[in-house]
C-alpha positions in Angstrom: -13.9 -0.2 0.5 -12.8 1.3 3.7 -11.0 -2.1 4.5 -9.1 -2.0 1.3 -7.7 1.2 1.8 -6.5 0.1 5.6 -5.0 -2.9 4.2 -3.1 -1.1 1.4 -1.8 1.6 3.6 -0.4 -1.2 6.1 1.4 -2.7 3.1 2.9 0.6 1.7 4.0 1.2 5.6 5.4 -2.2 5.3 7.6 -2.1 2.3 5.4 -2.9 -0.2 4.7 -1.2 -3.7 1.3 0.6 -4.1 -1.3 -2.2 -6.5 -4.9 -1.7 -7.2 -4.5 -5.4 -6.9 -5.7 -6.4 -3.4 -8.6 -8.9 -2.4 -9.8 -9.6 1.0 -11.4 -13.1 1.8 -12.6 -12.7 5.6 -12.0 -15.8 7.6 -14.4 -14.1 10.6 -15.3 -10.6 11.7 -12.3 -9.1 11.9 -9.7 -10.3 10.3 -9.2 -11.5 6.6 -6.7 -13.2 4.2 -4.7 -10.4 2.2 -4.4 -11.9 -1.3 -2.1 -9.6 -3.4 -1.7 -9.2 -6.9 -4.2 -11.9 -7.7 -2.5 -15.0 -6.2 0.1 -14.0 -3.4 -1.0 -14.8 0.3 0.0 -12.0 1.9 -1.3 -12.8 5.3 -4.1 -12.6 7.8 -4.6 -8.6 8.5 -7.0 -8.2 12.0 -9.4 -5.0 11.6 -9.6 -4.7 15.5 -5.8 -4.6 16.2 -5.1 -2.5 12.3 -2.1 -5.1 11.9 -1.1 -8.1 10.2 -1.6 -10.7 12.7 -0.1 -13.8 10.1 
């Protein structure tokens, strides 16, 4: 769940209110859709840059 956690801190950093809510679909080995609260595409978030790339 270490993935999680980076992606939520991102989104906090980015503006975004704190949700338990968070899925990850990954597209390849580092990076992976950010699907928020159930149905909002966030974007793409890459694990070797700890960014959203999309």
């Amino acid at each position: 769940m270490a993935k999680v956690q980076e992606v939520k801190k991102a989104m906090v950093a980015l503006g975004y209110p704190k949700t338990e809510y968070i899925e990850l679909e990954e597209l390849d080995n580092s990076r992976s859709k950010v699907i928020y609260d159930g149905h909002f595409i966030i974007g793409i978030y890459d694990f070797e840059r700890h960014t959203f790339v999309d």
